[in-house]
C-alpha positions in Angstrom: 0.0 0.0 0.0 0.9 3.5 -0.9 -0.2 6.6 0.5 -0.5 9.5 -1.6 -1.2 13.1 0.2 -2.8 15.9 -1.9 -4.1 19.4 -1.1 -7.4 19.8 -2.2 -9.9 23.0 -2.2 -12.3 23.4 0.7 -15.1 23.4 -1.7 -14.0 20.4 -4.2 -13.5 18.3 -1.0 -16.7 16.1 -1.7 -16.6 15.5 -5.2 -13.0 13.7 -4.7 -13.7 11.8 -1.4 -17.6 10.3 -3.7 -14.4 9.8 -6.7 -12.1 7.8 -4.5 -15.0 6.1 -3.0 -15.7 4.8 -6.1 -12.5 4.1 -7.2 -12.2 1.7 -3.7 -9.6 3.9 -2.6 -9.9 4.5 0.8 -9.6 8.0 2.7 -8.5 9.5 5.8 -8.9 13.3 5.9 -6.0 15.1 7.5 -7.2 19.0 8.1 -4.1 21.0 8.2 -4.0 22.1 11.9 -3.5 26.4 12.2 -4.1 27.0 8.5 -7.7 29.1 8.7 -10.0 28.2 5.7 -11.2 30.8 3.2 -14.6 31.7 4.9 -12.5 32.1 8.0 -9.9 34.3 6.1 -12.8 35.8 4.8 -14.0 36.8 8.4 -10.9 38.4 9.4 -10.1 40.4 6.5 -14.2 42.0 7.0 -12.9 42.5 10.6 -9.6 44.6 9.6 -11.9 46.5 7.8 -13.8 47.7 10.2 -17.2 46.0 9.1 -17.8 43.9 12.0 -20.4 43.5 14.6 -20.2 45.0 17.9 -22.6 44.0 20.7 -23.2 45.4 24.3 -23.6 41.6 26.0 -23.4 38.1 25.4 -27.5 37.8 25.5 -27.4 41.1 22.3 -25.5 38.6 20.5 -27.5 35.6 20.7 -30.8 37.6 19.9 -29.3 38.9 17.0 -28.4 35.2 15.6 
């Protein structure tokens, strides 16, 4: 057996774990650990911005959600 590592996008994920699937191959998903995805990048660049929420308490938040 062989093990073969490859990066793949956050959002083309499913389509090649249903490939190898059906190619017998199996998979372990390994999330690189400290590396934010894009919707988290995302997040923190609207932040730097200056576009982000700011509530008075915990219970503002929640309501708002």
């Amino acid at each position: 057996m062989q093990t073969l590592e490859i990066k793949v996008p956050d959002n083309k994920i499913l389509l090649v774990k249903e490939l190898l699937k059906e190619l017998g191959v199996s998979i372990k998903v390994k999330k690189d650990a400290g590396i934010p995805n894009a919707e988290t990048i995302a997040a923190m660049n609207e932040l730097k911005a200056g576009r982000g929420k700011k509530f008075k308490s915990v219970e503002a938040l929640f309501n708002s959600i």
